[in-house]
C-alpha positions in Angstrom: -20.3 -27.0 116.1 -20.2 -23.2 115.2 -21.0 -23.6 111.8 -24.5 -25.2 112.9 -25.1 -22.5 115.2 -24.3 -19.9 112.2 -26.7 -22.2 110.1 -29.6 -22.2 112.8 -29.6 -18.3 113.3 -29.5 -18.0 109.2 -32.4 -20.4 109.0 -34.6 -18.5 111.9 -33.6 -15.1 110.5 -35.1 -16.9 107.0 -38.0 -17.5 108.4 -38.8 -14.5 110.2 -38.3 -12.5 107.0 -40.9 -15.0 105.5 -43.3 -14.6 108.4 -43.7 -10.8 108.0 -45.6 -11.1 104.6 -49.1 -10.4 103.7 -51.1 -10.5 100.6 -53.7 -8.8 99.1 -55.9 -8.7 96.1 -59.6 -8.5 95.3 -61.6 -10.8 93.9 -64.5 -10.2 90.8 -66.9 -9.3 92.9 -64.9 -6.3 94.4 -64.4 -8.0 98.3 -60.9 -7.1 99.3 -59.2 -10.3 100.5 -55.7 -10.8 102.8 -53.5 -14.0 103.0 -50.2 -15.3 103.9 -49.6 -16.9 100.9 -49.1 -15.4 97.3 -51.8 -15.7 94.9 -51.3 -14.5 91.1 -52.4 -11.1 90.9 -52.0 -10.2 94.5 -50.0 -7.5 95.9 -47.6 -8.0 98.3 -48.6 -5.6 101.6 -46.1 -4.3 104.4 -47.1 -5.4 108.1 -46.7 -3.4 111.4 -44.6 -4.7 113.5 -48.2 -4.8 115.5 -50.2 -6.8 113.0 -46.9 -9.1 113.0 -47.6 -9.9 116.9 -50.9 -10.2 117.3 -52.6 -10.1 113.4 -55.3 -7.1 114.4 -54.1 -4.8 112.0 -52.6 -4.4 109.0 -51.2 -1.7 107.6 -51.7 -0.5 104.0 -50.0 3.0 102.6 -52.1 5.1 101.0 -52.1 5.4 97.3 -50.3 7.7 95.6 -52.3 9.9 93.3 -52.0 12.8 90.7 -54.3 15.5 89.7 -55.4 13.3 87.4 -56.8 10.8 89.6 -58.2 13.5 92.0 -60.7 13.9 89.2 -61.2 9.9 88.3 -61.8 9.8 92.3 -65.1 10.8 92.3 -66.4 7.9 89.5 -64.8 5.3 91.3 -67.0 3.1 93.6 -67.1 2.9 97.4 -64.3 0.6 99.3 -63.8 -0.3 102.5 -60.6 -1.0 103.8 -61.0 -3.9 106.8 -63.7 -5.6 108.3 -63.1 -7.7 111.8 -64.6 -8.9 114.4 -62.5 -7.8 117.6 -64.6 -9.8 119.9 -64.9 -12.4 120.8 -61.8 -13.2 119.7 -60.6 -16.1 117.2 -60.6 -19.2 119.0 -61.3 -17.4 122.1 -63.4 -19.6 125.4 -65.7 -17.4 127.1 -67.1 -18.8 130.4 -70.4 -18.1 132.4 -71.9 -15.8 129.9 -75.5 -16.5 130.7 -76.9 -17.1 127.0 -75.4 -13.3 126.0 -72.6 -12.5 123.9 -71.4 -8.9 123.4 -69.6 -8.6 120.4 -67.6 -5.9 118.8 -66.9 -5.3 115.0 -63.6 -2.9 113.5 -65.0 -1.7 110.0 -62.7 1.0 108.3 -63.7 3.5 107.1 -66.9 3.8 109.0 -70.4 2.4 108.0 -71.9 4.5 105.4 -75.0 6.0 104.5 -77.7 3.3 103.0 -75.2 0.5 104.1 -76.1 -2.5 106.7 -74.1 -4.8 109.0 -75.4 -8.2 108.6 -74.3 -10.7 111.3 -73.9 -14.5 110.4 -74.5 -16.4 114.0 -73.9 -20.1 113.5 -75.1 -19.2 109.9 -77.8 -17.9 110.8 -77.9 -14.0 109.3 -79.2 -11.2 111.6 -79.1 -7.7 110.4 -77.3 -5.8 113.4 -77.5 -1.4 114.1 -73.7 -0.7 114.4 -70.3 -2.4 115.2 -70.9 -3.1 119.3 -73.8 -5.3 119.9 -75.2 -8.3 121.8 -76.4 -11.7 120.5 -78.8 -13.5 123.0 -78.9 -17.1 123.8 -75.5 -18.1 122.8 -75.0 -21.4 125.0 -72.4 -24.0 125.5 -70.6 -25.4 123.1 -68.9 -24.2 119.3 -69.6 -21.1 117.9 -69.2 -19.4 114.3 -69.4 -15.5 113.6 -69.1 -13.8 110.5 -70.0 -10.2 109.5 -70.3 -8.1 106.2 -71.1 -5.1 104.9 -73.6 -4.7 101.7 -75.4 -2.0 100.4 -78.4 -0.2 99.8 -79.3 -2.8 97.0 -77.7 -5.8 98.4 -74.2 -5.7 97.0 -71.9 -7.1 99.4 -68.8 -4.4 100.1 -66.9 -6.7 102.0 -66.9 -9.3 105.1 -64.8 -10.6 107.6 -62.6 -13.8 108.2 -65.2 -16.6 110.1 -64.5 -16.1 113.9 -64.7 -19.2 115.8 -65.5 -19.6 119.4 -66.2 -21.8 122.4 -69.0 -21.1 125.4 -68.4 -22.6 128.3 -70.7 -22.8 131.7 -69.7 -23.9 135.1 -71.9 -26.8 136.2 -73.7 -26.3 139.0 -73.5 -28.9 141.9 -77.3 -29.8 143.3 -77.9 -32.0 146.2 -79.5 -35.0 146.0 -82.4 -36.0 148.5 
C-alpha cells in the first residue's frame, strides 16, 4: 500500500513539472506565438509561478547582448512582447450589461507611434484609440474578441489569443392584463 502512495506522489510531482512549460516561437510573418505544447523550432520559455496560476503573464528574460549587438539593435525591426485581452476575461459570463461592454487590452511594450489597435467583435473589425474601451450593443448570447496590432502600412505586429464570452440579461417579469 505504501509503494502506491510513493508511486501517486511521483506521478503528481511528474505532472506538475510538466504543467509549468511554455513555448514560444514566431512564425514567417514575424507574430510571436505561445503554447503548451512543443513545436520544432520553438523555445522553451520559464513561467512565473503567477502565469502558472492564473495564465496572465508570462515571463520572458531579457536577451543577453554584446556590444556587438548594441550596434545590430538599431536595424532590427519593431517587436512586441504580449498582446491580451484582460477583460472580459476568457470564458467569462457577464450579466445585466445593458448592450455595453468595457474592455481592457495588456500590449507590451506600449502602442507605438503610426501603429493601430484593431478590434475583431464577433469578427467584425473595428479600429479602437487605446487599450481601455467600450463596445456598444453587445447583447445576450456568445461572444468572440480578438485584438492586434499592425502598422503604419498594414503589417500585422502581433494579436491576441481569441477571447470568448457569454452575455447574459435578467428577464424581466411583466404582468399580464
Amino acid at each position: 500500500m505504501q509503494t502506491r502512495a510513493i508511486l501517486l506522489l511521483l506521478c503528481l510531482l511528474a505532472a506538475s513539472a510538466v504543467l509549468a512549460e511554455a513555448y514560444r516561437w514566431v512564425d514567417e510573418d514575424g507574430i510571436v506565438h505561445y503554447s503548451d505544447r512543443p513545436r520544432e523550432g520553438a523555445e522553451v520559455v520559464q513561467l512565473s509561478e503567477y502565469s502558472r496560476d492564473t495564465g496572465a503573464r508570462l515571463y520572458r528574460p531579457p536577451p543577453q547582448r554584446d556590444a556587438d549587438d548594441d550596434e545590430q539593435a538599431t536595424d532590427e525591426p519593431f517587436r512586441y512582447a504580449s498582446l491580451s485581452i484582460s477583460s472580459p476575461g476568457a470564458e467569462e459570463t457577464l450579466w445585466n450589461i445593458e448592450g455595453v461592454l468595457n474592455v481592457s487590452l495588456a500590449l507590451s511594450p506600449a502602442l507605438q507611434r503610426g501603429h493601430q489597435l484593431r478590434v475583431y467583435f464577433d469578427g467584425e473589425p473595428r479600429v479602437v484609440t487605446g487599450t481601455s474601451f467600450q463596445i456598444e450593443e453587445v447583447f445576450r448570447g456568445e461572444h468572440n474578441l480578438q485584438a492586434e496590432v499592425i502598422d503604419s502600412t498594414g503589417r500585422l505586429m502581433i494579436r491576441s489569443q481569441p477571447n470568448r464570452f457569454y452575455v447574459q440579461q435578467s428577464k424581466v417579469a411583466t404582468a399580464r392584463p
